[in-house]
N, CA, C and O atoms as CSV, one atom per row, in Angstrom:
chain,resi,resn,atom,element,x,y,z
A,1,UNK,N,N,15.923,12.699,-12.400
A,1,UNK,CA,C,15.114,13.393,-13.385
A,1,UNK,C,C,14.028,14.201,-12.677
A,1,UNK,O,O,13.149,13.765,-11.934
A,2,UNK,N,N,14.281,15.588,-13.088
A,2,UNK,CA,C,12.947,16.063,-11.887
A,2,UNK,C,C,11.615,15.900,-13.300
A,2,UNK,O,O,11.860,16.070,-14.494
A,3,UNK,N,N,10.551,15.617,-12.837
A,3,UNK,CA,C,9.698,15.671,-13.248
A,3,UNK,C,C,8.535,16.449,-13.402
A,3,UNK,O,O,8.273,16.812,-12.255
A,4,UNK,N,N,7.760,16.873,-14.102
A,4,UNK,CA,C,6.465,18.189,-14.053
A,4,UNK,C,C,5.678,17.583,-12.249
A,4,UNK,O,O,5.454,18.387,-11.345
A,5,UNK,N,N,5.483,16.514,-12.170
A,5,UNK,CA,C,4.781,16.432,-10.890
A,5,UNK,C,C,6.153,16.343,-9.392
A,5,UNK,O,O,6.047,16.473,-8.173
A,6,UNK,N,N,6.732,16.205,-9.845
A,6,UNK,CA,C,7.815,16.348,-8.351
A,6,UNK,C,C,8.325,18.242,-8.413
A,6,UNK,O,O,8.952,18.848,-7.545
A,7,UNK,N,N,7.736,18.845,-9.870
A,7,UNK,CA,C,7.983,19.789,-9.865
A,7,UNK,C,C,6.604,20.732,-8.921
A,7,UNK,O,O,6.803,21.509,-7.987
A,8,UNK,N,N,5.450,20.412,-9.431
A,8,UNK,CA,C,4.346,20.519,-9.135
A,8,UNK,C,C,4.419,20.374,-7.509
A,8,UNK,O,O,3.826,21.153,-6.762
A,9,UNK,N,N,5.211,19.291,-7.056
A,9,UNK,CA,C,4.504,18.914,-5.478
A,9,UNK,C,C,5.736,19.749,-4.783
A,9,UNK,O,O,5.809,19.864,-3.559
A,10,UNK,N,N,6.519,20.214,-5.518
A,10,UNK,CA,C,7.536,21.057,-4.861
A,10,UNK,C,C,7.043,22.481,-4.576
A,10,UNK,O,O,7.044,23.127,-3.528
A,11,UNK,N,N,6.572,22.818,-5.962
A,11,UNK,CA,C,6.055,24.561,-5.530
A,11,UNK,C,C,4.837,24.370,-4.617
A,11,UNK,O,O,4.377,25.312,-3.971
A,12,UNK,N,N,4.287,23.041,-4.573
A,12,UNK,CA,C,2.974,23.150,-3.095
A,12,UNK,C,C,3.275,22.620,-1.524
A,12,UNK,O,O,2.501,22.487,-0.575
A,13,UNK,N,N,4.476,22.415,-1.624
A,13,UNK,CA,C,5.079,21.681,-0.488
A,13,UNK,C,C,4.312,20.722,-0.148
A,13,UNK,O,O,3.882,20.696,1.005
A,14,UNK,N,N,4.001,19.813,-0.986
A,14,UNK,CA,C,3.332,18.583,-0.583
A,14,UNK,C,C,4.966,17.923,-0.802
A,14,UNK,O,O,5.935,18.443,-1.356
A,15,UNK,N,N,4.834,16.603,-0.144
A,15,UNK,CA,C,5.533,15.309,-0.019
A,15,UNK,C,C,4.999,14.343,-0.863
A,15,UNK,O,O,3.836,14.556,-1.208
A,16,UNK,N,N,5.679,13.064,-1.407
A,16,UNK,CA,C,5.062,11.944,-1.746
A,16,UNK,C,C,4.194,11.604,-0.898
A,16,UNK,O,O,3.009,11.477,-1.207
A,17,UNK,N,N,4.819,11.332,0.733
A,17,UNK,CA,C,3.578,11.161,1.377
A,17,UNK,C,C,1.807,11.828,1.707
A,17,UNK,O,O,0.713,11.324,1.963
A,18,UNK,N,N,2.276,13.004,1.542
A,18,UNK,CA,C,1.375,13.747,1.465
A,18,UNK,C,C,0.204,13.754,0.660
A,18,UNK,O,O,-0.999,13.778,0.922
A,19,UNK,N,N,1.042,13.719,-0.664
A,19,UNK,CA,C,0.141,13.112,-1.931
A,19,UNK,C,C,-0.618,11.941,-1.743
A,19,UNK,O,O,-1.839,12.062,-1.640
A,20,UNK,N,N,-0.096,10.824,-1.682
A,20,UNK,CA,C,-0.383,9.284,-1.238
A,20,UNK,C,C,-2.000,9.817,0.177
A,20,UNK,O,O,-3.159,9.407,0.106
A,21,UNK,N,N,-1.502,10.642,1.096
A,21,UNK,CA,C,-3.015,10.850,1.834
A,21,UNK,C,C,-4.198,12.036,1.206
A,21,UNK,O,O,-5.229,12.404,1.770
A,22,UNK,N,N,-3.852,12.318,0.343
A,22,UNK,CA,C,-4.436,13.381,-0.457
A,22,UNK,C,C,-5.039,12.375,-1.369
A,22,UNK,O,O,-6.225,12.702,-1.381
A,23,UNK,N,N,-4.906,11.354,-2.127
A,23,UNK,CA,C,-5.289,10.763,-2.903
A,23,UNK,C,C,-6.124,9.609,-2.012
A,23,UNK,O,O,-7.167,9.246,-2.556
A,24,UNK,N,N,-5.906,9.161,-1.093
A,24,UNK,CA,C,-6.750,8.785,-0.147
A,24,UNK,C,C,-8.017,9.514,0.473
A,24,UNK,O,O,-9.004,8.854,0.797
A,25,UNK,N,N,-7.976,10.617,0.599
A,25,UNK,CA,C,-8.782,11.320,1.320
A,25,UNK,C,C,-9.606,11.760,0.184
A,25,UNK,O,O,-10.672,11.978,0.760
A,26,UNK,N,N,-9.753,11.961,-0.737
A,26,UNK,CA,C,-10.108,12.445,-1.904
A,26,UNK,C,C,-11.070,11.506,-3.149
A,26,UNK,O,O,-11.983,11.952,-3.844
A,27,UNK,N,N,-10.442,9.916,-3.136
A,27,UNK,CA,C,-10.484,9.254,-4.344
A,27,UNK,C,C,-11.109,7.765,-3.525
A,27,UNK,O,O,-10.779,7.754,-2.339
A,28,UNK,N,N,-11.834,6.692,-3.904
A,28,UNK,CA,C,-12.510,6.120,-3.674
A,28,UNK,C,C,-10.984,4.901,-3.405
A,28,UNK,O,O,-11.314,3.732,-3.201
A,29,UNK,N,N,-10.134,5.071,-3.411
A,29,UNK,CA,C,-9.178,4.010,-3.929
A,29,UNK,C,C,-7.655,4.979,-3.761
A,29,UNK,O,O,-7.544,6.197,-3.896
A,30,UNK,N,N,-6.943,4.311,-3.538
A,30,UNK,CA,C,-5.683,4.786,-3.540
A,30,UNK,C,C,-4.640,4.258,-4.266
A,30,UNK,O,O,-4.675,3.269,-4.998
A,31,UNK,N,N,-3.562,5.092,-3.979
A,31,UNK,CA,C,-2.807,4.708,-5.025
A,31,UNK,C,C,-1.038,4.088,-3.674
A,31,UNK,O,O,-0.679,4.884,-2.806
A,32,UNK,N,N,-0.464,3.017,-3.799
A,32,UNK,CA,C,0.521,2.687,-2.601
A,32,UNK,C,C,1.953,3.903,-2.802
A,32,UNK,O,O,2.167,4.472,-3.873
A,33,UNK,N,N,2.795,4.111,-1.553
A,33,UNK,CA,C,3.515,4.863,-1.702
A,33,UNK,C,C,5.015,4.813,-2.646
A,33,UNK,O,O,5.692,5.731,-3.110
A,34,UNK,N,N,5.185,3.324,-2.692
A,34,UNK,CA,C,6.112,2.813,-3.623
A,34,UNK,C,C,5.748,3.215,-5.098
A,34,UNK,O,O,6.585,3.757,-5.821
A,35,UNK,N,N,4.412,2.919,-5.541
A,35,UNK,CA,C,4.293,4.180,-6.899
A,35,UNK,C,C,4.156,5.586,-7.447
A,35,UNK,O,O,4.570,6.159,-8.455
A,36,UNK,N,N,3.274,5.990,-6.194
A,36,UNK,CA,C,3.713,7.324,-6.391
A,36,UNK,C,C,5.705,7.646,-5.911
A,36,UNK,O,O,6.225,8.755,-6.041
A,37,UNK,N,N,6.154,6.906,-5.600
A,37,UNK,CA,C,7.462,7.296,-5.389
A,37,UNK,C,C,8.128,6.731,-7.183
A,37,UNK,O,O,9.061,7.447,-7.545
A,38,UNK,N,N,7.909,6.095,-7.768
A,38,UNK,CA,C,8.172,5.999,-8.917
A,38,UNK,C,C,7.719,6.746,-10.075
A,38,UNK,O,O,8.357,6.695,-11.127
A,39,UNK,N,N,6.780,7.359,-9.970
A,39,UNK,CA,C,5.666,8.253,-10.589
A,39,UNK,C,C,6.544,9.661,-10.641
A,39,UNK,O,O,6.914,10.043,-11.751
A,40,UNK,N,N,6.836,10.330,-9.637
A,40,UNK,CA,C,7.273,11.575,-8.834
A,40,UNK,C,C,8.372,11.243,-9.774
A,40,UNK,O,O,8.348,11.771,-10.885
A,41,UNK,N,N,9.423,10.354,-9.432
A,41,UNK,CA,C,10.959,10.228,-10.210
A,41,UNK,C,C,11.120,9.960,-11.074
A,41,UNK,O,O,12.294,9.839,-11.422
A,42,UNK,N,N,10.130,9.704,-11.946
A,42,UNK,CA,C,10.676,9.300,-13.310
A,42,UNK,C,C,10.659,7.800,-13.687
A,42,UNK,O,O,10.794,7.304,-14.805
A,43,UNK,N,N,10.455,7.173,-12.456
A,43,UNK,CA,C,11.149,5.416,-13.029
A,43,UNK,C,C,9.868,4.851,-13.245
A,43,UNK,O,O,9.901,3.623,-13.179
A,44,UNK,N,N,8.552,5.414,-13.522
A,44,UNK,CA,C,7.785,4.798,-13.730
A,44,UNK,C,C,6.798,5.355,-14.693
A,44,UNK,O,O,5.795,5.584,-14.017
A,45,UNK,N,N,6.562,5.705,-15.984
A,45,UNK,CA,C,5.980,6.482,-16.968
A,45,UNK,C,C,4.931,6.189,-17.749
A,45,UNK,O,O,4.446,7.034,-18.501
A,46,UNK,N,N,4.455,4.915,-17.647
A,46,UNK,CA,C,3.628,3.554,-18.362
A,46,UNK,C,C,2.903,3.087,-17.101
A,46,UNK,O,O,3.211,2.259,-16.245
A,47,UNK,N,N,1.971,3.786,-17.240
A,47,UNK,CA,C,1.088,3.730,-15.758
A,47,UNK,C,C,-0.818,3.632,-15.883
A,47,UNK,O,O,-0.772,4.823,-16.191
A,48,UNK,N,N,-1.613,3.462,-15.902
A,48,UNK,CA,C,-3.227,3.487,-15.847
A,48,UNK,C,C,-3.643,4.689,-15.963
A,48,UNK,O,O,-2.954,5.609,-15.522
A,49,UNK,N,N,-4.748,4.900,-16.526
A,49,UNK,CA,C,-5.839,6.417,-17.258
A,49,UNK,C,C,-5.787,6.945,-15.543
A,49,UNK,O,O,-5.465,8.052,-15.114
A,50,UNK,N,N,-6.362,5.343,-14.545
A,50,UNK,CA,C,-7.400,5.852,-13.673
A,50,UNK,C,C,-6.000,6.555,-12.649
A,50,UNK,O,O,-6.160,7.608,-12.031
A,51,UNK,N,N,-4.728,5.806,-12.618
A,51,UNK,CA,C,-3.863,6.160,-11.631
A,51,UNK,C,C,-3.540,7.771,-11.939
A,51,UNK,O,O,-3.228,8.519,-11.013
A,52,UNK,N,N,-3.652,8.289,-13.463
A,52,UNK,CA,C,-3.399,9.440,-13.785
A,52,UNK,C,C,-4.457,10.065,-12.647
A,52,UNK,O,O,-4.216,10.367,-11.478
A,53,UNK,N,N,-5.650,10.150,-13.356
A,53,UNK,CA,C,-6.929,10.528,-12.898
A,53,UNK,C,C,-6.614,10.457,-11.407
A,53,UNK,O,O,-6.635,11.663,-11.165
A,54,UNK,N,N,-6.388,9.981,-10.460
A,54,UNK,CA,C,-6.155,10.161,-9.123
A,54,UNK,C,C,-5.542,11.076,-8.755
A,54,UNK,O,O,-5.982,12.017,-8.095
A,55,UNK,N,N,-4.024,10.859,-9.280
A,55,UNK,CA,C,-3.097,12.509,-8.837
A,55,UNK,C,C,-3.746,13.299,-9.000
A,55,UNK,O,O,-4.106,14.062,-8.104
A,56,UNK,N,N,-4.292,13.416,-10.803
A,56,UNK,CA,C,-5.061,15.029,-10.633
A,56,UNK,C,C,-6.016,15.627,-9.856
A,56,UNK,O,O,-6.071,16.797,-9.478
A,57,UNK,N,N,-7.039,14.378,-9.577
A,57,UNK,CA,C,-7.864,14.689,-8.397
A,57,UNK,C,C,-7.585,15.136,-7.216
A,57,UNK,O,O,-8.231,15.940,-6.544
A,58,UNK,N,N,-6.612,14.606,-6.969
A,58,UNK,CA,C,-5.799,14.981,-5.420
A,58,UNK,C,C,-5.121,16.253,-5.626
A,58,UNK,O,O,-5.394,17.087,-4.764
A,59,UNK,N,N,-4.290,16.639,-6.555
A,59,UNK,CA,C,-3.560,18.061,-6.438
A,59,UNK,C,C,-5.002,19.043,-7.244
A,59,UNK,O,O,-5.249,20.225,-7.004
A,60,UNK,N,N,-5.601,18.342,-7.991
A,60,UNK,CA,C,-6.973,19.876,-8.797
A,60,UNK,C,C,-5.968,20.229,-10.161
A,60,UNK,O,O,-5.992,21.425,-10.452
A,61,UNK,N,N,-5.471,19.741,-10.658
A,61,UNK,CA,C,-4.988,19.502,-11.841
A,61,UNK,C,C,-5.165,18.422,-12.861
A,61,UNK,O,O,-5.673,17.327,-12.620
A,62,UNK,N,N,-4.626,18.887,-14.226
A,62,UNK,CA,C,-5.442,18.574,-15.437
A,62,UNK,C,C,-4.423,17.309,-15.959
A,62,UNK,O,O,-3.270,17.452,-15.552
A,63,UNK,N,N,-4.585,16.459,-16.542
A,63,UNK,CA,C,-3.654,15.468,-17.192
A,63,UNK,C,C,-2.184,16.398,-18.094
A,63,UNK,O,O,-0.981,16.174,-18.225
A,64,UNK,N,N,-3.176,17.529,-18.569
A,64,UNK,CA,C,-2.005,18.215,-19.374
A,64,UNK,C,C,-0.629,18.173,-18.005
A,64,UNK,O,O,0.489,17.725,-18.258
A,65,UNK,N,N,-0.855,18.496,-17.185
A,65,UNK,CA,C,0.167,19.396,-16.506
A,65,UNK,C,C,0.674,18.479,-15.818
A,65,UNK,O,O,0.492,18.817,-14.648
A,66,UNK,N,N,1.265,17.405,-15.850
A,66,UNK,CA,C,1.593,16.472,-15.440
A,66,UNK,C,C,2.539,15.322,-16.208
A,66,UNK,O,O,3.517,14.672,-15.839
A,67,UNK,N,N,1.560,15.406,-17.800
A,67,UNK,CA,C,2.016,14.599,-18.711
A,67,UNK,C,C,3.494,14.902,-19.486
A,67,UNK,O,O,3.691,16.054,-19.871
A,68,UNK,N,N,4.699,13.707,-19.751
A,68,UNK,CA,C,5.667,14.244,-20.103
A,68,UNK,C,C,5.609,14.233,-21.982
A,68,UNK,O,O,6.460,13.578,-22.583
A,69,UNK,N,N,4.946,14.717,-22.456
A,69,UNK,CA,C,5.120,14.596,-23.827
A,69,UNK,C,C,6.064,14.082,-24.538
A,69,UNK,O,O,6.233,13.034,-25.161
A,70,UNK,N,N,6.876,15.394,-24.240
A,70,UNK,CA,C,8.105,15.982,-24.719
A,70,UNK,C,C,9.030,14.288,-24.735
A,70,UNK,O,O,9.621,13.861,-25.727
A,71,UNK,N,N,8.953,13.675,-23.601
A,71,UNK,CA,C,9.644,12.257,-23.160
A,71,UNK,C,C,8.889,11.346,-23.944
A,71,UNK,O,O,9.589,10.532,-24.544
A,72,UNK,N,N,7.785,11.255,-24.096
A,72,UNK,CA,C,7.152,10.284,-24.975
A,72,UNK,C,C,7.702,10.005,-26.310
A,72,UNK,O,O,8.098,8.938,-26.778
A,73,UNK,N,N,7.625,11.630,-27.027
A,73,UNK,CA,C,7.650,11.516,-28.305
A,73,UNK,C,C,9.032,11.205,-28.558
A,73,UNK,O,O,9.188,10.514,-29.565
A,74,UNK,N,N,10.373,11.604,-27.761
A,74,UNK,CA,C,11.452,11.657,-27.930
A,74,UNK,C,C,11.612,9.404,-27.981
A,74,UNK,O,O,12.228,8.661,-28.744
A,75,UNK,N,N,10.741,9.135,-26.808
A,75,UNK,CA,C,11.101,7.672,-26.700
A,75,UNK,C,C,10.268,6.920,-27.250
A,75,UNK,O,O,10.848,5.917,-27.667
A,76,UNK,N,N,8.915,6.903,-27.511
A,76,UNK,CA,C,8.130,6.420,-28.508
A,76,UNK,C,C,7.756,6.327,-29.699
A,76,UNK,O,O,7.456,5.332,-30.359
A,77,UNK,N,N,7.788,7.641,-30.014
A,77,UNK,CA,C,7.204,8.148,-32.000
A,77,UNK,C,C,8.741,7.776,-32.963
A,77,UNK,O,O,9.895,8.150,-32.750
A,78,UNK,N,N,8.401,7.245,-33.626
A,78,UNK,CA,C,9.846,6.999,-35.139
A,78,UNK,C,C,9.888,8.273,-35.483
A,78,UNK,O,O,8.915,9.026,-35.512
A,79,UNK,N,N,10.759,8.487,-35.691
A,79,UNK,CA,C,11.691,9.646,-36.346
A,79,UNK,C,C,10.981,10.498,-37.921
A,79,UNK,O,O,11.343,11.540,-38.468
A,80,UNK,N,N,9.839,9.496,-38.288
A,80,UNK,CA,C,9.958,9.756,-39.583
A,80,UNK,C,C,8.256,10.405,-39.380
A,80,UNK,O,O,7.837,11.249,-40.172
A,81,UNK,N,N,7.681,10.059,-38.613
A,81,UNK,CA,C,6.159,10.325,-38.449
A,81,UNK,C,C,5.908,11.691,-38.435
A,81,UNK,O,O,6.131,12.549,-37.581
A,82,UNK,N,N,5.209,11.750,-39.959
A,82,UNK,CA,C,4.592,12.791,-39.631
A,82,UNK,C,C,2.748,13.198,-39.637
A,82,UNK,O,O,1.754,12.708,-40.174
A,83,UNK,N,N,2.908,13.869,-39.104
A,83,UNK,CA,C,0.788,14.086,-38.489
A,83,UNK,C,C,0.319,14.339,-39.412
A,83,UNK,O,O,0.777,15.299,-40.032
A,84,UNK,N,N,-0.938,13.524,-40.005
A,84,UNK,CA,C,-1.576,14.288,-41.336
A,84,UNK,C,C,-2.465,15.583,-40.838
A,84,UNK,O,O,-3.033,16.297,-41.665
């Protein structure tokens, strides 16, 4: 599954690893390379405000541009909901 952020770290030629020292160098706390390697692919989508908040810090991007909506609503929201 490519994802908005494996899409993202592609047009900057960053690496997972890369990211992982970017978020180190950057953020009081890091994040290990086994999640951002789950993060990047897809297998991990149900994740912390603050772990969000890190990537963006590290690449200078916004939660929007990262977040999969589109996947949420398709796998979370009932069929019938509608927004008042």
């Amino acid at each position: 599954m490519a994802t908005k952020l494996k899409s993202i770290l592609k047009s900057r030629g960053i690496s997972q690893t890369g990211l992982h020292y970017l978020i180190k160098e950057r953020c009081k706390t890091y994040l290990g390379q086994d999640v951002i390697s789950r993060i990047v692919n897809g297998r991990k989508t149900n994740y912390e405000l603050h772990t969000l908040l890190k990537i963006c810090v590290a690449l200078n991007i916004t939660p929007n541009d990262i977040i999969e909506k589109e996947e949420f609503i398709r796998n979370q929201v009932k069929e019938n909901y509608q927004p008042k």
